[in-house]
N, C-alpha and C positions, 0 to 999 in steps of 0.2 A: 504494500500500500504506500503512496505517494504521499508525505506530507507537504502539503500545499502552503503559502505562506499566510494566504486567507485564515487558514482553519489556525495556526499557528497564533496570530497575529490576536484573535478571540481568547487567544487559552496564554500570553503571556502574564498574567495576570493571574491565574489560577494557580494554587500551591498544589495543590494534590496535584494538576495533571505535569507541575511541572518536577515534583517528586518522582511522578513516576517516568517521564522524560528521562531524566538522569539515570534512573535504574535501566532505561531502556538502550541509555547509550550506552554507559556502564560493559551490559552485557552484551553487546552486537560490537562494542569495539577496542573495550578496555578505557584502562584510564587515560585521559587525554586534560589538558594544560582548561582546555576551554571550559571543563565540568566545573571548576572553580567558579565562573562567571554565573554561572546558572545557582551555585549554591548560595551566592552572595545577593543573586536577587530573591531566593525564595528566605533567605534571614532576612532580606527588608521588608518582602510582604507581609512578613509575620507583625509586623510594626503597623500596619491597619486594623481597624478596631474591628469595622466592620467590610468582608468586600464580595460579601455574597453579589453585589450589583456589578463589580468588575470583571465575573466570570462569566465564557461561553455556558449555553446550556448543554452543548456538545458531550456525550458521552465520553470521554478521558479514554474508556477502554480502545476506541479507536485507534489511538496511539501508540499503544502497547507492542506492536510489531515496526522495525522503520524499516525500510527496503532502500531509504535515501543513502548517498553515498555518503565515503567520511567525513567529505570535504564541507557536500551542500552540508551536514547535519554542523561541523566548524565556522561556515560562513553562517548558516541562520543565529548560530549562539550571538558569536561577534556583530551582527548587524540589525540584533532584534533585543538583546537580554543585554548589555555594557548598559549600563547606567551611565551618561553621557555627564559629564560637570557643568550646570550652568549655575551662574553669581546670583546672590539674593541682594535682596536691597531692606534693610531692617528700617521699619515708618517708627515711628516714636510720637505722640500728640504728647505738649507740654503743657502744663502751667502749674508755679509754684510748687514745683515737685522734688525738693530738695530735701525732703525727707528721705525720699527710695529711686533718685534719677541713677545714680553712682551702681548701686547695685543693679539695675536693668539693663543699665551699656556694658557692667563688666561682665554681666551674662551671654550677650549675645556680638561683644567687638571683634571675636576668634571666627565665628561662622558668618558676618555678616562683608560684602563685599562693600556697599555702603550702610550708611545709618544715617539714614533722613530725620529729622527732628525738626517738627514745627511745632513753634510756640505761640501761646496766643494771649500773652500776656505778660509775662513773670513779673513777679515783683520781689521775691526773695533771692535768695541766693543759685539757683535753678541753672541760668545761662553762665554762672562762676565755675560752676560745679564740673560743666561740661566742657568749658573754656580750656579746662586744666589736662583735657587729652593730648596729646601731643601725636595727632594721626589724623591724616587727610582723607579716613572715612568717615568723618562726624563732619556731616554740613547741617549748618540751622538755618532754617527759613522762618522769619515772622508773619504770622496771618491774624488778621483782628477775628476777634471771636463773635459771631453773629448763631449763638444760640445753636448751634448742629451741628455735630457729631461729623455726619455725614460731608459735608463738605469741608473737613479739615483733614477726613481720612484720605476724600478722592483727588484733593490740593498735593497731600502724599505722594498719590500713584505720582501726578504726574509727574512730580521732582523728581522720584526714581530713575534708575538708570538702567537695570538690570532686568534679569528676564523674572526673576520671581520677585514677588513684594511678599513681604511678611510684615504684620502688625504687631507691636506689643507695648498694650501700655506702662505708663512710667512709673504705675505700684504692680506692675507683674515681675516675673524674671524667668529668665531660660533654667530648667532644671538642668545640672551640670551633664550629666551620663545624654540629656535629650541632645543637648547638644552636638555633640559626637555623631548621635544619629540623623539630627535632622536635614543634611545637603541629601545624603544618599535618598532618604526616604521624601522627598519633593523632590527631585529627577527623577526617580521610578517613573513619576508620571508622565515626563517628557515628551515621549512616544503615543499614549494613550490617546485614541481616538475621539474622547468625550474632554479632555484638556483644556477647551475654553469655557467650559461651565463647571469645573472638579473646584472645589476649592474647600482645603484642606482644614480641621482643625482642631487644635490640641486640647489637652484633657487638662482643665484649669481646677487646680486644687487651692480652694480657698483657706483662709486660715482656723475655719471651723470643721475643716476635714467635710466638709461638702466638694465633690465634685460635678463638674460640666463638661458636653462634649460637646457641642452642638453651636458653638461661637467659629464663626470662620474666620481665620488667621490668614492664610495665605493662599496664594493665585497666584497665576501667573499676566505679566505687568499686561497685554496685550491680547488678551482675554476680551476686552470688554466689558470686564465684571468691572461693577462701583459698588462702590455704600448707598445705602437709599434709609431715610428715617431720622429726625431732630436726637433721637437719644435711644438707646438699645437698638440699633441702627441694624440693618440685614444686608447681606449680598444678592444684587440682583444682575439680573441682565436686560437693558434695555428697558429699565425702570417695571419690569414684569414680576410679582409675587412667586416667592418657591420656583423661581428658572435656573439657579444655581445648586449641582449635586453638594451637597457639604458629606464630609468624608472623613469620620474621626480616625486620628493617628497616635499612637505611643508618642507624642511629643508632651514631655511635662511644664505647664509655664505654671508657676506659686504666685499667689495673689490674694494679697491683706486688704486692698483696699473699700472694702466691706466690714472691718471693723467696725463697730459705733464710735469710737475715739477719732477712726479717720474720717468717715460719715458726718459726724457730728463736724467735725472740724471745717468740710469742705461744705456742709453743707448739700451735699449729694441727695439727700430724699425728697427736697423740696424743689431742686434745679428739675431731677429725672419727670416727676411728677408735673411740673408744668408743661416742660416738653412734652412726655407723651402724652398730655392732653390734647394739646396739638396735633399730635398724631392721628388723633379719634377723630379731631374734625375733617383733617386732611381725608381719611383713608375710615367712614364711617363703616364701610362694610368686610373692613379686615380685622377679624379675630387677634390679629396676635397683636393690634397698639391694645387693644377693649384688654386682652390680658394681663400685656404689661404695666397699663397704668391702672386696673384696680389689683393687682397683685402688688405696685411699688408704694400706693396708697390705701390701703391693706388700716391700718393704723388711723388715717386722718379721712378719707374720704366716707360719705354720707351709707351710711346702709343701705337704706333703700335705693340707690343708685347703685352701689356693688351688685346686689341683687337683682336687679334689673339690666344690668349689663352683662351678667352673665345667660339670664335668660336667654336675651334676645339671641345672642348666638349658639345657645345651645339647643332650643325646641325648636321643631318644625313648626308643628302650631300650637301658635302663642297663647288661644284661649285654653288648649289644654294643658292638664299636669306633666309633671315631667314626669317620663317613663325612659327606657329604655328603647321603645320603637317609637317616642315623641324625641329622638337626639337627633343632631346635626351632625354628620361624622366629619371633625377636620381636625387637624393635628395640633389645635387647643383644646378639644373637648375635654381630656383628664383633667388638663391643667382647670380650665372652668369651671372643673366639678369640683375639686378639691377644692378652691378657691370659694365654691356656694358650703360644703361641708362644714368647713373653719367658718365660713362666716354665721351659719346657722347655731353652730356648737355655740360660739363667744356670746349670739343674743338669744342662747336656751332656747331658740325654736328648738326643739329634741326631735317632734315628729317629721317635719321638714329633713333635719340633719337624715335621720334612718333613713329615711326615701332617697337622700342623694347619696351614702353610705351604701344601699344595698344596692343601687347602679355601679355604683364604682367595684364591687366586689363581683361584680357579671363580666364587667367590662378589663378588669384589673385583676384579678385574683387574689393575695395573699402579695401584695406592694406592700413596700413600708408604707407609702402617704395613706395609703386606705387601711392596712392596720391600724395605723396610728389614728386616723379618726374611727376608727367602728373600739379603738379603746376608751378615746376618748370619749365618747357617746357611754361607752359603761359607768365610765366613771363619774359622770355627769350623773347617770341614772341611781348609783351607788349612794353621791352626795345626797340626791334627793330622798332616798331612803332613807339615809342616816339620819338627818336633817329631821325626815314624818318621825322618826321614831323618837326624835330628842325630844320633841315636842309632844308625843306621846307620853314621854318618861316625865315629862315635867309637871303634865298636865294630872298624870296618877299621884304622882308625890305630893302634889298639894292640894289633893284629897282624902291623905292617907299621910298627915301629920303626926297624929299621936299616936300612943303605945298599940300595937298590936301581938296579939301572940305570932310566932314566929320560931320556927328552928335555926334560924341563921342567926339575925337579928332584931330584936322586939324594937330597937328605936327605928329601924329604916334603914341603915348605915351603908347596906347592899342595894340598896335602889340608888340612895345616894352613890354610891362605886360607880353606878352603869350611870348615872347621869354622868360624874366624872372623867369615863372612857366616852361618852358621845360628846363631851362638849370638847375634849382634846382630840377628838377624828375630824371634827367641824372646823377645827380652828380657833378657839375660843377659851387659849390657853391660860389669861391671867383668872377666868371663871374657874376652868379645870384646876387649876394650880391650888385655888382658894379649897377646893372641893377635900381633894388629896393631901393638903395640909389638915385639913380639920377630921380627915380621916387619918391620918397617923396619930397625930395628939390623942386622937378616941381612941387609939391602940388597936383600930378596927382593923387594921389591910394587913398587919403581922397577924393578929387574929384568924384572920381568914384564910391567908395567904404563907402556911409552911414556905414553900420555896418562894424567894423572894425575886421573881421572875417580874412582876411588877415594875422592879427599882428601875429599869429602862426608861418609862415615860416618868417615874420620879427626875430623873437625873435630867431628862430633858426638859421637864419644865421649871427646874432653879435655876437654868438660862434664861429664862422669863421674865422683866422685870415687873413687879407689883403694880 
């Protein structure tokens, strides 16, 4: 059987067919100089997260026999599988970044052929900081800041010079080990058929041990691709929604700047939040500004508009309830839902909450975010239990004042105990504290209690202050 370059050219991309490629030259002709090239591109693939969409659908087994000569099967390696060298251009957006600029250029000055940095402001030490490179790939451009994101990153491209642009802002940084891998693993794609709409992006590990994969970092300069959006900005082509494949890679970029200290500082949840309001007017019928900005206003904005703006993109129809065959399927939906969950859970709607809980367990299975709220929904339910029964226990005790006969205790002291554990499940520690002190003094809870398994919520509540 003849391998064709067509069929070839589908399947460089594939690991299995090209593991089994190797086995097959392996055994038809020995080891040869060239299996090297082939092994070093199937360790880079391994470096994509995900590449079910890169592979032919072609049966691999076809392959399995080559009848090609030695030479064709040494010229297709060399002229299909070398991972060819081309320069990146590292964008950098500044302003007043002189807390973490230093560590973000010493991250990426080794890999990067230039490093674009536009500033749109600085007033601190930011452009000192940078001044002190002593290397003619740090160029700074000034761009006044007019509110978007998007238009400082595609001022970027065009400074660029090189065939690939990489983005990284100036509170992220290149993980050291990524480093090393990331030229080989951005020219794999070089050759790739789908190349001016691939765009690549790394797995950004925040300082709360949350990660992301799904941010596109890099392209190549002449793609076509821009930024499109005032703030949580997207890769588009031709200002068209979702026209760019994003393609997560084993690239690690670290990023603090989600802290509340740095948050707070810059003022980030109020800037983001006007922006993509903005966004909702610009673009009313795209789901993902309606997510970003009641997700980033989550905290400050109106309820009944969070609720309402998830509706609207999540029912078919609107007069009726949400169900599972009333959804919208589009790749905010989870996110929507989660986002109506929490927001049900926080104003005790309960019934609500279940209904959007038990969608997201059809839709999601056993996810952390739907764990977490079908826990949280217990524990809500738990509280309210606790809670009827405090109130329960109060309501018997102050009916049942005096002496009664009793095998425990004829004054009460044991009812008073279980008031004292309900009102320390509730929260309601300086009451409990008072409780559990006037039950020791009575000598009631040694009384009762041989093993002194108790002294736990003692000890915790002389942390207490009166």
């Amino acid at each position: 059987m003849n391998i064709t370059s067509k069929k070839l050219e589908d399947n460089w991309f594939n690991i299995h067919f090209l593991e089994t490629y190797t086995r097959s030259c392996l055994k038809t002709f020995g080891y040869f100089d060239e299996v090297l090239i082939v092994k070093k591109r199937i360790e880079t693939l391994k470096n994509i997260v995900e590449n079910d969409y890169l592979i032919a659908k072609d049966q691999v087994e076809e392959f399995l026999v080559l009848n090609s000569t030695f030479n064709d099967v040494k010229d297709h390696i060399k002229n299909n599988l070398v991972i060819e060298n081309k320069s990146i251009s590292v964008c950098i957006m500044v302003k007043n970044e002189e807390r973490c600029i230093k560590r973000c250029i010493d991250s990426i000055i080794s890999v990067a052929e230039e490093i674009i940095i536009i500033d749109t402001g600085s007033t601190d030490n930011t452009i000192s900081i940078i001044g002190k490179y002593d290397t003619s790939k740090i160029k700074v451009f000034q761009k006044e800041w007019q509110d978007d994101f998007s238009e400082i990153r595609n001022y970027a491209i065009e400074m660029a010079a090189y065939e690939w642009v990489a983005f990284i802002d100036a509170d992220e940084y290149l993980d050291e080990e990524s480093a090393l891998n990331l030229l080989p693993i951005l020219n794999i794609f070089n050759n790739h058929k789908l190349i001016d709409s691939i765009v690549l992006c790394p797995i950004i590990h925040e300082a709360n041990d949350t990660i992301h994969f799904r941010t596109g970092k890099f392209f190549r300069k002449n793609s076509g691709i821009k930024f499109f959006g005032t703030c949580h900005e997207e890769t588009r082509i031709n200002d068209v929604p979702d026209s760019t494949l994003l393609i997560p890679i084993k690239i690690a970029y670290l990023h603090d700047g989600y802290l509340a200290k740095v948050q707070n500082n810059k003022k980030k949840k109020n800037r983001n939040t006007q922006l993509l309001e903005e966004m909702v007017e610009l673009e009313p019928d795209n789901p993902r500004w309606a997510y970003m900005f009641v997700r980033d206003g989550f905290s400050t904005l109106d309820t009944e508009y969070i609720e309402k703006a998830c509706l609207h993109f999540l029912l078919v129809d609107k007069d009726s309830r949400i169900s599972v065959k009333n959804l919208q399927y589009h790749k905010f939906v989870l996110s929507l839902l989660t986002i109506l969950g929490r927001l049900y859970l926080r104003e005790c709607e309960f019934e609500k909450a279940k209904i959007v809980i038990r969608i997201l367990e059809e839709l999601s299975p056993n996810s952390h975010d739907v764990k977490f709220l079908a826990f949280m929904e217990r524990i809500s339910n738990l509280k309210i239990e606790i809670n009827s029964l405090l109130t329960e226990v109060i309501e018997y005790r102050g009916n049942h004042e005096v002496d009664e006969e009793s095998l425990i205790n004829t004054q009460g002291y044991h009812i008073d105990y279980v008031l004292s554990v309900l009102l320390f499940e509730t929260g309601n520690y300086v009451q409990a504290k008072k409780y559990f002190n006037f039950l020791q003094e009575s000598n009631f809870i040694e009384e009762i209690f041989q093993d002194p398994s108790y002294s736990t919520i003692i000890r915790m509540l002389e942390q207490v202050e009166d």
